[in-house]
TORGUVEX-825032 format. One record per atom (N, C-alpha, C): residue number from 1; atom name; x, y, z. Coordinates in nm, 2 decimals. Each point is the difference from the previous one (the first is absolute). Example, Ala and Ser with C-alpha at 12.3 -4.5 7.8 and 13.67 -1.06 7.14 Angstrom:
% residues 2
SITE; n; atom; east; north; up
SITE; 1; N; 1.32; -0.57; 0.78
SITE; 1; CA; -0.09; 0.12; 0.00
SITE; 1; C; 0.09; 0.12; 0.00
SITE; 2; N; -0.04; 0.11; -0.07
SITE; 2; CA; 0.09; 0.11; 0.00
SITE; 2; C; -0.08; 0.11; 0.08
This chain:
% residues 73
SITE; n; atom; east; north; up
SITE; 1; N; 21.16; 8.68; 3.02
SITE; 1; CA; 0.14; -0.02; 0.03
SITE; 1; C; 0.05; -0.12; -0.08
SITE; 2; N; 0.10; 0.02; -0.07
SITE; 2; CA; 0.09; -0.14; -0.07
SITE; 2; C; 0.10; -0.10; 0.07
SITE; 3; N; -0.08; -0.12; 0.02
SITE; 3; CA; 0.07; -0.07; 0.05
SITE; 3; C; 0.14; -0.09; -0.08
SITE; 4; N; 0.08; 0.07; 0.08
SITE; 4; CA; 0.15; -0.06; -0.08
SITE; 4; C; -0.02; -0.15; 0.02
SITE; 5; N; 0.02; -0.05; 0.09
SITE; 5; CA; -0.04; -0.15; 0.03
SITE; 5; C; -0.04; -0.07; -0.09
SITE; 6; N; -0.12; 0.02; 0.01
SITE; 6; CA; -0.09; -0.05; -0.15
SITE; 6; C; 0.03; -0.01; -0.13
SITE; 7; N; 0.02; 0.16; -0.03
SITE; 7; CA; 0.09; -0.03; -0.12
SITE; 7; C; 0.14; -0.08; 0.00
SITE; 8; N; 0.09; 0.00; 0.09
SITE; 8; CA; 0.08; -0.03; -0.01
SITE; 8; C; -0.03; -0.18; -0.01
SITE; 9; N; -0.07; -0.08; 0.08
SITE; 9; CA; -0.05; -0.10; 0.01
SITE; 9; C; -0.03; -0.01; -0.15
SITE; 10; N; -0.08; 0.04; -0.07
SITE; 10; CA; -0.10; 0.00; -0.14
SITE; 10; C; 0.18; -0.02; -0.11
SITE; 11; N; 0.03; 0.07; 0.02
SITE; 11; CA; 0.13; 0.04; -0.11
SITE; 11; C; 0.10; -0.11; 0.02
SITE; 12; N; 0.02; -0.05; 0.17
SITE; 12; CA; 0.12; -0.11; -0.02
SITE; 12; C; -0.04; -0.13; 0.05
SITE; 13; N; -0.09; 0.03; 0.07
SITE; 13; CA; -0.06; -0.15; 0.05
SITE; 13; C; 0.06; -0.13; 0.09
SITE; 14; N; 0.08; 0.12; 0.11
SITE; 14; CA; 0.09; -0.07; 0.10
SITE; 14; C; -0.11; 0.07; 0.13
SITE; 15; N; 0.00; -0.06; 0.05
SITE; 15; CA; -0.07; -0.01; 0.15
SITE; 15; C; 0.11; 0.13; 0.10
SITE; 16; N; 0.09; -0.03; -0.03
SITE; 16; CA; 0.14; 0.06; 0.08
SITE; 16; C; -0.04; 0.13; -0.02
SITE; 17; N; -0.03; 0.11; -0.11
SITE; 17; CA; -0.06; 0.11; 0.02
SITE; 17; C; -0.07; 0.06; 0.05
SITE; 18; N; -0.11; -0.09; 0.08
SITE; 18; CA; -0.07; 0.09; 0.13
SITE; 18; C; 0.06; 0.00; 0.10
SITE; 19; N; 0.15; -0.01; 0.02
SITE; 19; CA; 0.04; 0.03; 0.09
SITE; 19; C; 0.09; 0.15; -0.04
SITE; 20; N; -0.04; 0.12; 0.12
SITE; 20; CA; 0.04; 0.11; -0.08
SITE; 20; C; 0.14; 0.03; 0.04
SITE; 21; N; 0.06; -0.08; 0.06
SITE; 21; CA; 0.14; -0.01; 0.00
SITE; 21; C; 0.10; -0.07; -0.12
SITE; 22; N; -0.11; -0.08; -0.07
SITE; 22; CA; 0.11; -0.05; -0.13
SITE; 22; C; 0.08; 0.03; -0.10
SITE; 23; N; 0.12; 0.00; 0.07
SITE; 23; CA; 0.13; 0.03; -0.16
SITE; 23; C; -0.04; -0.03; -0.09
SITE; 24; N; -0.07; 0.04; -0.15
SITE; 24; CA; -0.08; 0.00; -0.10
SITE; 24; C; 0.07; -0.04; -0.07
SITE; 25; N; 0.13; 0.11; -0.05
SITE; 25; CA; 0.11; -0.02; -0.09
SITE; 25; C; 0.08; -0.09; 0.03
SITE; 26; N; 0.07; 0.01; 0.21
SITE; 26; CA; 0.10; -0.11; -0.03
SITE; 26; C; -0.03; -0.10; 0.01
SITE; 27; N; -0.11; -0.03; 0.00
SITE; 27; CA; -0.08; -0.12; 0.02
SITE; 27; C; 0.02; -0.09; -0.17
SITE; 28; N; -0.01; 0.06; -0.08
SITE; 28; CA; -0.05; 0.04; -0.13
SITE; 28; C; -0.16; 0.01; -0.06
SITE; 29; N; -0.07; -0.03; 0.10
SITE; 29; CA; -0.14; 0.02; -0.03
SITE; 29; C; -0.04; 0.11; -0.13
SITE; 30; N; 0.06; 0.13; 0.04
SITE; 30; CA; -0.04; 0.11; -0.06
SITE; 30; C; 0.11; 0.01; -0.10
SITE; 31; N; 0.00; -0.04; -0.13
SITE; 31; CA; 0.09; 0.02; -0.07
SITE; 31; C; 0.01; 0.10; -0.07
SITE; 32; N; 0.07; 0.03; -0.12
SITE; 32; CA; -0.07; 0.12; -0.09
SITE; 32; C; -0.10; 0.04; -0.11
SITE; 33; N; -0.01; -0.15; -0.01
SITE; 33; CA; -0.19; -0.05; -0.08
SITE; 33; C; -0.08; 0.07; 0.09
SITE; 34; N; 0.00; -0.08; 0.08
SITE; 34; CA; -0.09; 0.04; 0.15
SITE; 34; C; -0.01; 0.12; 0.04
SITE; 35; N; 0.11; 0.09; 0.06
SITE; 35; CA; -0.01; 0.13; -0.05
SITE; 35; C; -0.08; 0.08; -0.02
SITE; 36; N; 0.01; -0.01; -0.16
SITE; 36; CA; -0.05; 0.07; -0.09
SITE; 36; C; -0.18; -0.03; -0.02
SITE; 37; N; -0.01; -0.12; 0.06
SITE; 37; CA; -0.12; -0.08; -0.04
SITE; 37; C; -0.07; 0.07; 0.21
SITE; 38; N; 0.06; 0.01; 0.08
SITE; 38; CA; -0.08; 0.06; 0.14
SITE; 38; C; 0.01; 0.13; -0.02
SITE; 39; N; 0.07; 0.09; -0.09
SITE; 39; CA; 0.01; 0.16; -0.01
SITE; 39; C; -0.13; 0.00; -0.13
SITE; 40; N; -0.01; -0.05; -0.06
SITE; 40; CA; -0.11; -0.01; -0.10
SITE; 40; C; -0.12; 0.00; 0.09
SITE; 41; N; 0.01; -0.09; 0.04
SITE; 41; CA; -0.13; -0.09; 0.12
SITE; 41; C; -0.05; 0.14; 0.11
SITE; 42; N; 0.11; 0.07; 0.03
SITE; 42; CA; -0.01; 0.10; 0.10
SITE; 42; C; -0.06; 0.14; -0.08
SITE; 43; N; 0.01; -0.01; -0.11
SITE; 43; CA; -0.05; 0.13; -0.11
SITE; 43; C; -0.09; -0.03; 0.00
SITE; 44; N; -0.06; -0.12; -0.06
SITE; 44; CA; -0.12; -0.02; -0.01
SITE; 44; C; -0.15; 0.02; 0.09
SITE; 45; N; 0.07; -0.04; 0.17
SITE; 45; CA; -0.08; 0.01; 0.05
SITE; 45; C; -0.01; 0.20; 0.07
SITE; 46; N; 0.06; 0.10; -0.09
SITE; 46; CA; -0.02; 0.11; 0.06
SITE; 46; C; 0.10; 0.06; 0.02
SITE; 47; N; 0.11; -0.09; 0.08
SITE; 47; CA; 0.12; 0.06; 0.05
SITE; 47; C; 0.13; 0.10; -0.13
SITE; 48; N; -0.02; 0.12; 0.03
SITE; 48; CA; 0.02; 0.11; -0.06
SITE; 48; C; 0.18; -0.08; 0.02
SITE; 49; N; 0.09; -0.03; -0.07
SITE; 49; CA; 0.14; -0.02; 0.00
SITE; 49; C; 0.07; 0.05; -0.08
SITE; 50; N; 0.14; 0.07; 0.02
SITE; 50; CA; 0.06; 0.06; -0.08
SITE; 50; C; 0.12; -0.08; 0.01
SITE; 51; N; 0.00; -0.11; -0.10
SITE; 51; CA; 0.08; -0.15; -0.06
SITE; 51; C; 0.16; 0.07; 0.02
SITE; 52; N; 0.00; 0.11; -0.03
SITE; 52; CA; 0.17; 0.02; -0.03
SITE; 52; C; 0.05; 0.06; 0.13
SITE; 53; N; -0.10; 0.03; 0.09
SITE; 53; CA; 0.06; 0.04; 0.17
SITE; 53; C; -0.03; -0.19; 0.07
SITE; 54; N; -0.02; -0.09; -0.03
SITE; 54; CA; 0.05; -0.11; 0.07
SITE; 54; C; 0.09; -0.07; -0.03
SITE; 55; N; 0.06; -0.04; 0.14
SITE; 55; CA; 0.14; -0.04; 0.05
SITE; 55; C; -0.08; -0.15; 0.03
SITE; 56; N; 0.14; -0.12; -0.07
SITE; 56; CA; -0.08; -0.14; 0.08
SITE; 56; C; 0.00; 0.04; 0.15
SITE; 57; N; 0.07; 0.06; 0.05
SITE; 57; CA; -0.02; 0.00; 0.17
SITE; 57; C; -0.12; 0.01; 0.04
SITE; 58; N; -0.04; 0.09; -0.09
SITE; 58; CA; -0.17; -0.01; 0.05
SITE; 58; C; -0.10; -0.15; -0.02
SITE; 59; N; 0.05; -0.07; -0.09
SITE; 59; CA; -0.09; -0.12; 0.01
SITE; 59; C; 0.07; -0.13; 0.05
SITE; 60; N; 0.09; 0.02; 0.10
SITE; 60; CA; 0.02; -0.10; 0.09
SITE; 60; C; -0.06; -0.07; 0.03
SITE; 61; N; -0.10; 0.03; 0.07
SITE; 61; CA; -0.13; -0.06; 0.11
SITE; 61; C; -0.10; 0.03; -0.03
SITE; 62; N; -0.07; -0.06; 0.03
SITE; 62; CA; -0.16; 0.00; -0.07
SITE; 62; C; -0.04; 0.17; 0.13
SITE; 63; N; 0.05; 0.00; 0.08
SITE; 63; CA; -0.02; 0.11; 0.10
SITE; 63; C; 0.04; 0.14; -0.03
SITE; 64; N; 0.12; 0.00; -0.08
SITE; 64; CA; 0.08; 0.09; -0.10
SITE; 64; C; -0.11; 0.06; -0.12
SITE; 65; N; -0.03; -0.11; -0.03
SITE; 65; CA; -0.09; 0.03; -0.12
SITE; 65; C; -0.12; 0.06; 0.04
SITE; 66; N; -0.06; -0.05; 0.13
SITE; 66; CA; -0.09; 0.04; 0.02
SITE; 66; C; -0.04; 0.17; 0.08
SITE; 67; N; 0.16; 0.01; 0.02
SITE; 67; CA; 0.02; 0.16; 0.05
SITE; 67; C; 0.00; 0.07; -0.13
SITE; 68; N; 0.05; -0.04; -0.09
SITE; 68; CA; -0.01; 0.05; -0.13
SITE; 68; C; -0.15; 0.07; -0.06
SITE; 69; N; -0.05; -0.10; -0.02
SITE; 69; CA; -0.14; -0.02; -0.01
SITE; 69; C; -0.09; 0.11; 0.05
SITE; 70; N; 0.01; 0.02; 0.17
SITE; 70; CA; -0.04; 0.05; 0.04
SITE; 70; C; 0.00; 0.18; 0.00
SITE; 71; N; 0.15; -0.01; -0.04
SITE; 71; CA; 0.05; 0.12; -0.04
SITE; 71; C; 0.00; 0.05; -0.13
SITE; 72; N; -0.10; -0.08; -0.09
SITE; 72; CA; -0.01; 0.09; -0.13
SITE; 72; C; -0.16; -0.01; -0.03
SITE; 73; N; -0.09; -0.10; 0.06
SITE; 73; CA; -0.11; 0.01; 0.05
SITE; 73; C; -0.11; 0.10; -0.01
């Protein structure tokens, strides 16, 4: 199983990410370096994604992401 958390911890290096409620973008945590650099991160480890069906809605929250995740899995 891929832990968004982790990655997401590894990639931006705010503490505020293991909480799976955190506004990522309006936060600005998750910018669009970032992005591209956790959807990378997320290929790598397996996760089958099809880049041109995601909406930032989906990476709001590390919790968002991580329904994601699980759903291509």
């Amino acid at each position: 199983m891929t832990d968004v958390k982790k990655i997401l911890l590894e990639l931006i290096g705010d503490e505020a990410v293991l909480d799976s409620g955190c506004e990522l973008i309006e936060s600005g945590l998750l910018d669009s370096l970032a992005m591209i650099e956790l959807l990378d991160a997320l290929i790598d480890e397996g996760v089958e994604l099809q880049i041109t069906r995601i909406d930032r809605e989906m990476l709001k929250t590390p919790a968002l992401i991580q329904k994601l995740v699980d759903e291509n899995s």
